[in-house]
C-alpha positions in Angstrom: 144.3 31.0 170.0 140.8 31.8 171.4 138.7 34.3 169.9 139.4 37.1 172.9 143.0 36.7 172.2 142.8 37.3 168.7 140.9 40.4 169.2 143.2 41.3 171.6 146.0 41.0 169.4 144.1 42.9 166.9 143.2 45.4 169.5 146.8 46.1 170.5 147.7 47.5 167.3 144.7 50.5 167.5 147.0 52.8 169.4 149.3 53.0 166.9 147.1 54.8 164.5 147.4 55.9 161.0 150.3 55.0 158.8 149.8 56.4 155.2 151.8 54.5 152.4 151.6 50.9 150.8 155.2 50.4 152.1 154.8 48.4 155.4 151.7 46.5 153.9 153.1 45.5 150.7 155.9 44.3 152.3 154.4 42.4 154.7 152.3 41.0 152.4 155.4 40.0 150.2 156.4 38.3 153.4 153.2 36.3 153.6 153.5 35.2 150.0 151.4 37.7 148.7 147.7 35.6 149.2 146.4 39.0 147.6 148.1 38.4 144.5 145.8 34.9 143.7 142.4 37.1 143.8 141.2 39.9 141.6 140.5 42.6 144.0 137.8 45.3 143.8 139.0 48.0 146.1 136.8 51.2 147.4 138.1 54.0 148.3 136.7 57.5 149.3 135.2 59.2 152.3 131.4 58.3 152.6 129.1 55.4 151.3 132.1 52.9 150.8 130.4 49.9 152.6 127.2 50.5 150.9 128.7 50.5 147.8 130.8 47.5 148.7 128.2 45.7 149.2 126.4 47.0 146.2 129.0 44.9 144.4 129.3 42.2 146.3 125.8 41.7 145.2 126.1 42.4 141.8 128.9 39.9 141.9 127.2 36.9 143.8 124.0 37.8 141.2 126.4 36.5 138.3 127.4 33.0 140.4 131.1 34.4 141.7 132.2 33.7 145.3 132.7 36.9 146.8 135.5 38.2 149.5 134.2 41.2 151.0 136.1 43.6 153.4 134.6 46.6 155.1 134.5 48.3 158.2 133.7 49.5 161.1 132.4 46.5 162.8 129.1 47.0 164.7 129.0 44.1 167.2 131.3 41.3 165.8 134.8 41.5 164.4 133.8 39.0 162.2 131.3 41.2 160.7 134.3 43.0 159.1 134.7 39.6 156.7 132.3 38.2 155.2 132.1 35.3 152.2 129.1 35.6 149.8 127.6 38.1 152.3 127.8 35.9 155.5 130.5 37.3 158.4 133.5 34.9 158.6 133.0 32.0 161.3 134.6 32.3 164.3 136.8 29.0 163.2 138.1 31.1 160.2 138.7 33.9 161.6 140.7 32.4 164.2 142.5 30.8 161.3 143.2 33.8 159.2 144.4 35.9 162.4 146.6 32.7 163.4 148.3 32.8 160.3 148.7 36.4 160.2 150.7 36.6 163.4 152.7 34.1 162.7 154.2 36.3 160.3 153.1 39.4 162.1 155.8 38.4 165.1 159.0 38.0 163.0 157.9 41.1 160.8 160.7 43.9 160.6 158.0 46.9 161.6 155.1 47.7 163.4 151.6 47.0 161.4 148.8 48.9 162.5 145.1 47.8 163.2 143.9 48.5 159.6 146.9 46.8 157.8 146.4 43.5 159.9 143.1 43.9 159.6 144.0 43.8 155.9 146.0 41.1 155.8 143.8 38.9 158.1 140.9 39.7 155.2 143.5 38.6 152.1 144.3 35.9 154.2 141.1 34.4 155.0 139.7 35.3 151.2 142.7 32.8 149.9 141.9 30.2 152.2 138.1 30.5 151.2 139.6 30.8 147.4 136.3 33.2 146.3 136.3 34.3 143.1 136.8 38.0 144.0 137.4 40.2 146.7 136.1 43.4 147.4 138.2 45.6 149.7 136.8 48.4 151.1 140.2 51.0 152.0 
């Protein structure tokens, strides 16, 4: 998978919009093996200043030695900027990874996942492969 088509797959799943409930995610996630089960998760939630305080704790995290996950978004010229490990945005090579593993499961999946929730999943994914410490999750 090249890095267009990975966005586009990402991309395809905008139109479908909002989903509210845990249902579809959690059991997709089940269906993954749960790879957000292995990392203690930080999640932020709320309508302004979540990505400043996300990263707020990512820092406060790295400043005590802990690998840090961190998940926000919007984007502002990379997808990649979305994930980032200790601060830095995910390489394009793990991205790649984490959204190639996601659709593998994505495909045979009993439902239709929206942007955010594979977005989600692609950020779980790549913060298990990466094994940090913590992940901070930005929702």
């Amino acid at each position: 998978m090249t890095r267009d088509e990975a966005i586009a797959y990402l991309d395809s799943h905008i139109g479908l919009g909002v989903k509210p409930g845990l249902e579809r995610i959690s059991a997709f996630l089940e269906t993954m093996g749960n790879p957000h089960l292995d990392i203690p998760v930080v999640h932020i939630t709320g309508t302004n200043g979540k990505t400043s305080t996300s990263r707020l704790i990512t820092a406060i995290l790295r400043s005590h030695g802990l690998s840090v996950g961190t998940f926000t978004s919007p984007h502002l010229e990379k997808i990649e900027e979305r994930f980032t490990l200790d601060s830095v945005p995910l390489s394009v090579e793990d991205f790649l990874q984490a959204v190639s593993d996601v659709k593998v499961f994505a495909d045979v999946f009993d439902g239709e996942l929206t942007y955010f929730e594979l977005t989600a999943a692609v950020a779980f994914t790549a913060f298990a492969n990466a094994a940090v410490d913590v992940a901070v999750i930005e929702v």
